[in-house]
C-alpha angles and dihedrals in degrees: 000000000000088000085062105044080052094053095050089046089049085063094051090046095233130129145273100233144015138217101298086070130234115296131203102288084061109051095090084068103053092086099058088038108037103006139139098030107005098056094040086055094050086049094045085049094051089043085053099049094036107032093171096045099236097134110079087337100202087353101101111025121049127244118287 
């Protein structure tokens, strides 16, 4: 369900999530939809502001 609802958002060129953010059922899709240097960059920041991963560990980013 949530593959269609993104196609048909994809044609509307609008976005996969909000701001309220993601959430888990979601991180799967961050690499077709912000992937190569933007999520690099959103990993790059966490890493930054939480250097020993205690805030949301394996909850924001997907799995490498």
């Amino acid at each position: 369900m949530m593959d269609t609802v993104a196609g048909i958002v994809r044609t509307l060129d609008g976005s996969f999530s909000a701001e309220h953010g993601v959430g888990q059922l979601k991180t799967y899709m961050m690499p077709s939809w912000r992937g190569g240097a933007e999520l690099d960059a959103m990993r790059k920041i966490k890493t930054a502001l939480d250097p020993k991963n205690l805030m949301n560990p394996g909850k924001i980013f997907p799995e490498s």
